[in-house]
C-alpha positions as CSV (number, residue, x, y, z in Angstrom):
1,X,-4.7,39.2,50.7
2,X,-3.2,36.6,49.5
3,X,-3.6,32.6,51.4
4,X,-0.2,32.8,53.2
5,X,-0.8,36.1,54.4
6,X,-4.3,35.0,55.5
7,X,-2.7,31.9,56.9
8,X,0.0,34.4,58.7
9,X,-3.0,36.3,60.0
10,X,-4.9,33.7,61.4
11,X,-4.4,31.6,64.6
12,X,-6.6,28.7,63.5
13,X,-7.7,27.5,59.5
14,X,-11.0,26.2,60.7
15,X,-13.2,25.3,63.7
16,X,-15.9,23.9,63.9
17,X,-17.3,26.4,67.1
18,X,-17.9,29.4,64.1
19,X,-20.0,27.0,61.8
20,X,-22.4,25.4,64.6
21,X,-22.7,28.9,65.8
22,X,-23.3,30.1,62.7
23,X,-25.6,29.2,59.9
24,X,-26.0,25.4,61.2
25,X,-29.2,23.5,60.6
26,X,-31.3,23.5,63.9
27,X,-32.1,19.8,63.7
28,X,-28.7,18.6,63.3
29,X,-26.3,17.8,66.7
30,X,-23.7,20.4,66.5
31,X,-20.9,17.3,65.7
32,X,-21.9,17.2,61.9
33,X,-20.1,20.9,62.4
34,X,-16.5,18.9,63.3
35,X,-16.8,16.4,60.4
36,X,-15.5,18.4,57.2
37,X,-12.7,19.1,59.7
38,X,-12.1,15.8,60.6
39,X,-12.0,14.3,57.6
40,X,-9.1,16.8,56.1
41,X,-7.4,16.2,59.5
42,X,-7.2,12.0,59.2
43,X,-6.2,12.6,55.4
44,X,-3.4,14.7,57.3
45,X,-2.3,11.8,59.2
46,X,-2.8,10.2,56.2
47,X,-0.3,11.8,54.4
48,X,2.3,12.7,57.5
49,X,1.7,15.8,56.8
50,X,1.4,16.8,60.9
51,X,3.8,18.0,63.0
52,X,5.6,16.7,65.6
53,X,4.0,18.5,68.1
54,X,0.6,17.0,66.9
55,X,2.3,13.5,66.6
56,X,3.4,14.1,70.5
57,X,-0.2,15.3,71.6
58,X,-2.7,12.7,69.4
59,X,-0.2,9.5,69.0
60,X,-3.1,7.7,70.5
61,X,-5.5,8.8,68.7
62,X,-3.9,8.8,64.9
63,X,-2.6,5.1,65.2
64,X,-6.7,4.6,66.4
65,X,-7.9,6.7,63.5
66,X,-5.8,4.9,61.6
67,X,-6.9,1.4,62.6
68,X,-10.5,2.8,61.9
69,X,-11.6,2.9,65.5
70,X,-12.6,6.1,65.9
71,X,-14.6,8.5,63.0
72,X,-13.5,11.4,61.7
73,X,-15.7,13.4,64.0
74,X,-13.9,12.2,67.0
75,X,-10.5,12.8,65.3
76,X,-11.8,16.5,65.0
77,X,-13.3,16.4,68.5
78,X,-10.0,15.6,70.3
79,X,-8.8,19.1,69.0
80,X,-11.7,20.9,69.6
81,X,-12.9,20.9,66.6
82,X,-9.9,23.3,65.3
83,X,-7.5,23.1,62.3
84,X,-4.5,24.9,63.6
85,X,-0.7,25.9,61.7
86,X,0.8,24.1,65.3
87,X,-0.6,21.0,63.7
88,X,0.8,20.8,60.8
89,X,4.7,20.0,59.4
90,X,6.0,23.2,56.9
91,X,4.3,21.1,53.7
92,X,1.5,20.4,55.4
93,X,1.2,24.3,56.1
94,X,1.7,25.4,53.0
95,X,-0.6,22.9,51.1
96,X,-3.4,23.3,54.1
97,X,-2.6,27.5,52.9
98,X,-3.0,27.1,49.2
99,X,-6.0,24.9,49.2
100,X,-8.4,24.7,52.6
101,X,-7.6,28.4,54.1
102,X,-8.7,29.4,50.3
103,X,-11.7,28.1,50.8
104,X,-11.2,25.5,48.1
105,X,-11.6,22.4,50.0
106,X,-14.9,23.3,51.5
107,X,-15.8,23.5,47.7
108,X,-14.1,20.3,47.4
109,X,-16.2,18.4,50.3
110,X,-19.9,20.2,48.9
111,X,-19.3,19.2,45.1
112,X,-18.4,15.4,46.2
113,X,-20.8,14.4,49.0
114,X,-23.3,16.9,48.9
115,X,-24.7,16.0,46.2
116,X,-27.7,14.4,47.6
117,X,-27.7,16.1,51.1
118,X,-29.4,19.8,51.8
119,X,-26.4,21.0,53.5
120,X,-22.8,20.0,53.9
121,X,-23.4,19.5,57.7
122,X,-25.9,16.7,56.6
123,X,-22.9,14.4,55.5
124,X,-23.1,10.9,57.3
125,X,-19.7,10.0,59.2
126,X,-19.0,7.1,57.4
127,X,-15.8,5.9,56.0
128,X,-17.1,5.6,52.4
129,X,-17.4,9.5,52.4
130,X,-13.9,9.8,53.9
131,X,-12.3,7.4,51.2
132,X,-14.2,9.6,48.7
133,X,-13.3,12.9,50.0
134,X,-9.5,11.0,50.6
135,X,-9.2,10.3,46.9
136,X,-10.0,14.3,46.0
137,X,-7.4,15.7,48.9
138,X,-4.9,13.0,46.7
139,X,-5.6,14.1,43.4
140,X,-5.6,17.7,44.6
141,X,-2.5,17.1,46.9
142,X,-0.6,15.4,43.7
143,X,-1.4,18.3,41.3
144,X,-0.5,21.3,44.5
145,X,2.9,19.2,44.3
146,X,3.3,19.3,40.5
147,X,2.3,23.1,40.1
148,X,5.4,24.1,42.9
């Protein structure tokens, strides 16, 4: 099956529910579970790659994401922790399709901050890991572009 017809198939890309309910380190609150999420959703907003539905229902909380007043785990948390096709504009679709519902973002996220931790879940929410995962989602993001 190819990523579109996954993405066709599905009714969400990613929550964070199925990973803290799944293999999710005991000793961890079950938020580090919404950060991978979060972080792909602000680079979203980012990019204004959302769509207007999202833009109607999280104004608020993109311009305060934005303004680096909340983290990317509350970004994530506002949504319940969900990555959804409602949320995103038709290029924003299609690259979320080709690269995250793949699985190669979560690939992404482990090889550049997991270097050092046990578990991806063990990432700190800290914008220095967000501007480092930001600048991999832009190369990645460029090269999607280039390849269509």
């Amino acid at each position: 099956m190819t990523g579109q017809q996954k993405a066709q198939a599905a009714t969400v890309y990613d929550r964070a529910k199925e990973h803290f309910l799944g293999k999710f380190p005991e000793e961890l609150p079950i938020e580090q579970a919404y950060l991978h999420i979060g972080m792909y959703l602000g680079w979203v907003i980012e990019n204004g790659l959302y769509s207007e539905f999202f833009l109607d229902e999280s104004e608020i909380q993109m311009y305060r994401f934005k303004q680096k007043q909340i983290s990317c785990t509350v970004l994530s948390e506002v949504w319940d922790g969900q990555l959804s096709p409602n949320m995103f504009n038709e290029e924003g679709n299609a690259f979320t399709e080709d690269y995250y519902l793949v699985g190669d973002y979560v690939e992404d996220y482990i090889g550049e901050l997991c270097k050092s931790y046990p578990t991806m879940y063990h990432v700190a929410d800290e914008w220095e890991n967000y501007v480092a995962m930001k600048k991999k989602l832009d190369a990645r993001y460029e090269a999607w572009k280039k390849s269509r």
